[in-house]
C-alpha positions as a Markdown table, in Angstrom:
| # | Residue | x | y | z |
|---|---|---|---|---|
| 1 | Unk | 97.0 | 92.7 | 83.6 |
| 2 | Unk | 98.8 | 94.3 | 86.9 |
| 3 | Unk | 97.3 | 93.3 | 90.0 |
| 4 | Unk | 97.4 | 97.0 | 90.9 |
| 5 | Unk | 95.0 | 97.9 | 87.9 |
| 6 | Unk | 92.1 | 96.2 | 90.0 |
| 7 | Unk | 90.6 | 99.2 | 92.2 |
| 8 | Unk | 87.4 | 97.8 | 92.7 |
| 9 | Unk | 85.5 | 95.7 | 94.6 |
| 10 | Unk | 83.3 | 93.1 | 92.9 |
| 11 | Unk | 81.1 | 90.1 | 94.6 |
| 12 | Unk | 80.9 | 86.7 | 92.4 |
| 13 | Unk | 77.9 | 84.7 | 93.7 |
| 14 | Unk | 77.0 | 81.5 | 92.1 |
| 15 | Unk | 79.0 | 78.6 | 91.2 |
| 16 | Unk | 78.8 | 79.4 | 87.5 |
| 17 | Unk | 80.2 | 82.9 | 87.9 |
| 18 | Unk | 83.1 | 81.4 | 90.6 |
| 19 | Unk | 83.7 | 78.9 | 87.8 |
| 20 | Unk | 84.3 | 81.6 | 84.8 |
| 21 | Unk | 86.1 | 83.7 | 87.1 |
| 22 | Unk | 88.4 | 80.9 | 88.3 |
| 23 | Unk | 88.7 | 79.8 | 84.3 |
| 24 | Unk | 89.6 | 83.4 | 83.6 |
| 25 | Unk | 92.7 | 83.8 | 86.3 |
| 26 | Unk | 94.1 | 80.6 | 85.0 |
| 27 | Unk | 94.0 | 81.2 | 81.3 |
| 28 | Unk | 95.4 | 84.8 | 82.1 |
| 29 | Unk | 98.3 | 83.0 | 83.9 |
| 30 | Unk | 99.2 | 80.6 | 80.8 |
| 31 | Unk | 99.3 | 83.6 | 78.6 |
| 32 | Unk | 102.2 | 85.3 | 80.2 |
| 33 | Unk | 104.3 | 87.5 | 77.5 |
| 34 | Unk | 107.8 | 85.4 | 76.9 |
| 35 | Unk | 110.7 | 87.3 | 78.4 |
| 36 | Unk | 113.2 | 88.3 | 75.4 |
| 37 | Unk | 117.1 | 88.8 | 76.2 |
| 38 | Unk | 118.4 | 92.1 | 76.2 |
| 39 | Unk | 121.7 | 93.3 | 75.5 |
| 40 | Unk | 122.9 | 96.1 | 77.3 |
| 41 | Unk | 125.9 | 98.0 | 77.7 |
| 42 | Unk | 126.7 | 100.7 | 80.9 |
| 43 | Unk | 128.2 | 103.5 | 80.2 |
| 44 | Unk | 130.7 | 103.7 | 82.7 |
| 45 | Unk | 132.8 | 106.7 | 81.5 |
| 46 | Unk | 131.9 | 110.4 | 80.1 |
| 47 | Unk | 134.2 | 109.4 | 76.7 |
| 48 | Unk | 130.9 | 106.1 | 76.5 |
| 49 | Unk | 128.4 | 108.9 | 76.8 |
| 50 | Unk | 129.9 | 111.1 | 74.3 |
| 51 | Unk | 130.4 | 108.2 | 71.6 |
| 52 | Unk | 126.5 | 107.4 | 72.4 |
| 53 | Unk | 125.3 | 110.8 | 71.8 |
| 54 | Unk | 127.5 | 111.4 | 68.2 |
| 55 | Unk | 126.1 | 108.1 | 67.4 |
| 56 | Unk | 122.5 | 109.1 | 67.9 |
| 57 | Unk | 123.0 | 112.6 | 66.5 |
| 58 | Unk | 124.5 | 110.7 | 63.3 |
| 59 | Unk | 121.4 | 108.1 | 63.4 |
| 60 | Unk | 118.9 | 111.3 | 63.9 |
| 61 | Unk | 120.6 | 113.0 | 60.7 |
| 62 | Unk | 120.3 | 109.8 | 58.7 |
| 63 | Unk | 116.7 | 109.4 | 59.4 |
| 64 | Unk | 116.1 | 113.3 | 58.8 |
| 65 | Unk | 117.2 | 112.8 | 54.9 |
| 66 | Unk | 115.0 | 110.1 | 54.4 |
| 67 | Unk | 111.8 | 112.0 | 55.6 |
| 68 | Unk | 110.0 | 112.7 | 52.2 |
């Protein structure tokens, strides 16, 4: 969860309630999402975008015959 998402104020009182909230935070910050590699390409050159965009017309043609 973003840090930003919390808008709210909240008061924990009690060493029970510090100890779940404490227990919370660190079991949110082993479960962290793993990271997958991307591969990317840039388009550098207006011939790159032109190539992308008959590819994906072809690919939006191909899925359009298979919709039953």
């Amino acid at each position: 969860m973003a840090t930003s998402s919390i808008t709210k104020n909240f008061v924990i009182s009690g060493k029970e309630q510090v100890e779940m909230f404490v227990n919370a935070i660190e079991e949110s910050a082993k479960n962290r999402p793993v990271r997958a590699p991307v591969s990317v390409k840039f388009i550098e050159t207006e011939e790159e975008l032109r190539e992308l965009m008959r590819f994906r017309k072809m690919k939006e043609k191909e899925r359009s015959n298979f919709t039953v």
